[in-house]
C-alpha positions as CSV (number, residue, x, y, z in Angstrom):
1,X,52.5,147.5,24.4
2,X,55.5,149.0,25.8
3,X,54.9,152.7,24.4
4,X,52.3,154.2,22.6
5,X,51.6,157.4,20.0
6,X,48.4,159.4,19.6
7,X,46.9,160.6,16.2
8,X,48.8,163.9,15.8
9,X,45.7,166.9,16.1
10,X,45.2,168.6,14.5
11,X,46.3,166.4,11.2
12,X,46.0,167.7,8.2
13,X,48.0,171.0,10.2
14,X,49.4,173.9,9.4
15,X,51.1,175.8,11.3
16,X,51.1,173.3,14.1
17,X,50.3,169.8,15.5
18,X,50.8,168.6,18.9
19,X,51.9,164.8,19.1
20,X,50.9,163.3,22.7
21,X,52.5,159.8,23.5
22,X,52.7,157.6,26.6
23,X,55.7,155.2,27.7
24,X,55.3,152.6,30.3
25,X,58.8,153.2,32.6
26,X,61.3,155.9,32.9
27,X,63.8,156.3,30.4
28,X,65.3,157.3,27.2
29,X,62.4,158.8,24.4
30,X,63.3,159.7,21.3
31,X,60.2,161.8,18.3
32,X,61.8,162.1,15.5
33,X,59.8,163.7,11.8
34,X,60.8,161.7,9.0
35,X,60.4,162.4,5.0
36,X,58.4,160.1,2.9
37,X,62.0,159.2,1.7
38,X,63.6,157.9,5.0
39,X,65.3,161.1,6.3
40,X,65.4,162.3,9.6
41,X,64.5,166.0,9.3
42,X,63.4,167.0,12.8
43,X,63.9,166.1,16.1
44,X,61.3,166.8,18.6
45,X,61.5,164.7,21.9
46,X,65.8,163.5,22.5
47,X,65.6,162.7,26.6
48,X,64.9,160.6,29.2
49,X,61.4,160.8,30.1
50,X,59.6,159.8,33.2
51,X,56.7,157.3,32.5
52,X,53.1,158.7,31.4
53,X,52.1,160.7,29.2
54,X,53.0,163.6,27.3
55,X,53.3,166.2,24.8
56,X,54.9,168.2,21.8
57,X,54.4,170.2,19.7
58,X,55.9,169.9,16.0
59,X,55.6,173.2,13.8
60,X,56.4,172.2,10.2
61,X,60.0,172.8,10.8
62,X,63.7,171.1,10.2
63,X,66.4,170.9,13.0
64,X,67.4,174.3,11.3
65,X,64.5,175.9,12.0
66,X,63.4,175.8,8.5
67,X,59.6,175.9,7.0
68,X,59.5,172.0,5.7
69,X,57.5,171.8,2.2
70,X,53.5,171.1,2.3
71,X,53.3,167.3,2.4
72,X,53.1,164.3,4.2
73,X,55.6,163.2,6.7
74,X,56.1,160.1,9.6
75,X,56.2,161.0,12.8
76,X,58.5,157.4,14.8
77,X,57.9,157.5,18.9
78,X,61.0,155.0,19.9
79,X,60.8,154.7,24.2
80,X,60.9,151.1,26.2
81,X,62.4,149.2,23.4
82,X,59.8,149.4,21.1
83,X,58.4,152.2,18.2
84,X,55.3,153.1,17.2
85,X,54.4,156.0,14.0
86,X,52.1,157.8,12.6
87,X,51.4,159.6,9.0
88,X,51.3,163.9,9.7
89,X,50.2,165.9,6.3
90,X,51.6,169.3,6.2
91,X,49.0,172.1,4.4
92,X,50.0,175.5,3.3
């Protein structure tokens, strides 16, 4: 297992959920929130990490800054050639 993703907490969230991940070497790490449709609507993690673990936070937002809609949503860790996700459900 060359990188790993936590269960987002708190899930269901709202305003808030912090998403805590491990990678095994150095390098680049991308988060990304997707639709239940496919589409990329946020980016939270886009750099090179060292390895270990770590943390972010995802507040219900698009890369515009804008409140997404109450549902449910895939969070896709991609670090040391490999992916793991999880399922996030928005509440308002």
């Amino acid at each position: 297992r060359a990188c790993a993703l936590d269960p987002p907490a708190p899930n269901p969230f709202n305003p808030a959920t912090t998403l805590r991940f491990e990678t095994r070497a150095s390098g680049p790490v991308q988060l990304v929130i997707f639709d239940l449709t496919g589409r990329a609507i946020a980016t939270v993690v886009d750099q090179h990490l060292a390895a270990g673990r770590h943390e972010a936070v995802w507040r219900g937002q698009d890369d515009a800054g804008r409140r997404v809609a109450s549902g449910m949503y895939v969070c896709r860790l991609k670090a040391d050639g490999s992916s793991a996700s999880r399922r996030l459900t928005l509440v308002k």
